[in-house]
C-alpha positions as CSV (number, residue, x, y, z in Angstrom):
1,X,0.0,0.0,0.0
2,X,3.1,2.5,1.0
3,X,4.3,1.8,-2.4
4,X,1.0,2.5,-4.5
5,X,0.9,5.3,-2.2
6,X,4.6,7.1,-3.0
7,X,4.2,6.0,-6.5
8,X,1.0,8.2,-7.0
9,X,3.1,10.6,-5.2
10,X,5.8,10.7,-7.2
11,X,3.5,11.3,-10.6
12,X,1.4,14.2,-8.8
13,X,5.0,15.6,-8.1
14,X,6.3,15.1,-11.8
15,X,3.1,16.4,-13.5
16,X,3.3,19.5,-11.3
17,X,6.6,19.9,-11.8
18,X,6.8,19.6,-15.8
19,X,10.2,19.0,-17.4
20,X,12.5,20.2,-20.0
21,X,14.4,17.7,-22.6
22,X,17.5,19.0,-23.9
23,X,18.9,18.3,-27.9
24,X,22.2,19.8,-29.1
25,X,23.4,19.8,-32.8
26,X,24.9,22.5,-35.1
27,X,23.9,25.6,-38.1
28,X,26.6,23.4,-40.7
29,X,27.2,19.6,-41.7
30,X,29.4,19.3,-38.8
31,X,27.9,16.9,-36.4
32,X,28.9,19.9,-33.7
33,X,31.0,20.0,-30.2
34,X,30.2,18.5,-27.4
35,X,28.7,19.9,-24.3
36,X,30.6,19.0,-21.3
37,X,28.5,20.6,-18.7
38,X,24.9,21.4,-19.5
39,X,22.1,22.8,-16.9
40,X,18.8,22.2,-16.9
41,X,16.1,25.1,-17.3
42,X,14.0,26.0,-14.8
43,X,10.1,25.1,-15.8
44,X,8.9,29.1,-15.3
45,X,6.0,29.0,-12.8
46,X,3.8,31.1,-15.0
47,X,3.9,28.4,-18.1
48,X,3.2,25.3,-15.5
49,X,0.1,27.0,-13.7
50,X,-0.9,27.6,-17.9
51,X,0.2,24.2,-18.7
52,X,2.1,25.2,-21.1
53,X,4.8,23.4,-22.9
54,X,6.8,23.7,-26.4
55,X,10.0,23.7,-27.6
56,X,12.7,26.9,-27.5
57,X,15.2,26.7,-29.9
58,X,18.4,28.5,-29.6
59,X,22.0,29.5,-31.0
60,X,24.7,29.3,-28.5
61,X,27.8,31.3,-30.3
62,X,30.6,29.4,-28.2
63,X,34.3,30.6,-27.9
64,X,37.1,28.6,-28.5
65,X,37.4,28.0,-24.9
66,X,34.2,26.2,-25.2
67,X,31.7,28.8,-22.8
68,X,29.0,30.0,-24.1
69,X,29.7,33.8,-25.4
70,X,26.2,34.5,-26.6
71,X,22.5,33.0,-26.8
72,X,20.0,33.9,-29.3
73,X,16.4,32.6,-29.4
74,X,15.1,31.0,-32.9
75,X,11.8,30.3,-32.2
76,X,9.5,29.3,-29.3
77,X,7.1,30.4,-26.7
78,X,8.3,33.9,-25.1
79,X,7.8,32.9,-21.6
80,X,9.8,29.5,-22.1
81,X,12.6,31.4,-24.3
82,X,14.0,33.2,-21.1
83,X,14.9,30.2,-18.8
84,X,15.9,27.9,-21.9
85,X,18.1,31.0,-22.3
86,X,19.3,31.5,-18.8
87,X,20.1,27.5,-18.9
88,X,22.0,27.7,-22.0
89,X,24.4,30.2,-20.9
90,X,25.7,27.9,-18.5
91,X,26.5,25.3,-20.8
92,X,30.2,24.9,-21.5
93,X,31.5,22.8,-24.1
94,X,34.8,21.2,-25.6
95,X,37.3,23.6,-26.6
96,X,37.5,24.0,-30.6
97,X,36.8,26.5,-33.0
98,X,34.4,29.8,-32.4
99,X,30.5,28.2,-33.3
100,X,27.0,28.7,-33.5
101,X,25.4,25.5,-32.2
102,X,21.7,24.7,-32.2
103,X,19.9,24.0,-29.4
104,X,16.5,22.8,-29.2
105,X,14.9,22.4,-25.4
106,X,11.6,20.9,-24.9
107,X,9.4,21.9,-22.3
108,X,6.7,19.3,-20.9
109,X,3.8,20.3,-18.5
């Protein structure tokens, strides 16, 4: 019964917290650089009590060093885009050449 119990639980919890899935590729026919460190976005609190959910998709223009210099939003709901933004910024990736990779994070209610 304890088990039936925390499982329901858990889903109440995972519905009311929504979630965000995170893809990664690049602009050219380069399969892209690798993201060493990436942080998840913060579901905002106005899009969960809308249930709202969609996918942000981004440019990251990363240094050589592999941070993130800049983050430009492509398309997606405007009150997702700042904290798939925000998120984004964090990133870091392997060191390489100056890039614009695409980012597509998808935000579940």
């Amino acid at each position: 019964m304890h088990m039936r119990r925390a499982a329901s639980c858990l889903l109440a919890l995972s519905c009311t917290l929504g979630s965000a899935t995170l893809t990664q590729g690049q602009l050219s026919n380069d399969p892209g650089r690798k993201v060493v460190r990436k942080v998840q976005p913060d579901y905002p609190p106005d899009a969960k009590r809308m249930n709202l959910g969609g996918t942000v998709r981004l440019v990251a223009v990363v240094a050589p060093n592999g941070r993130v210099e800049r983050v430009e939003p492509v398309g997606g709901s405007p009150l997702l885009v700042q904290a798939a933004k925000t998120a984004v910024a964090l990133w870091k990736y392997e060191p390489g050449a100056e890039s614009k990779e695409t980012v597509e994070i998808h935000f579940t209610p």
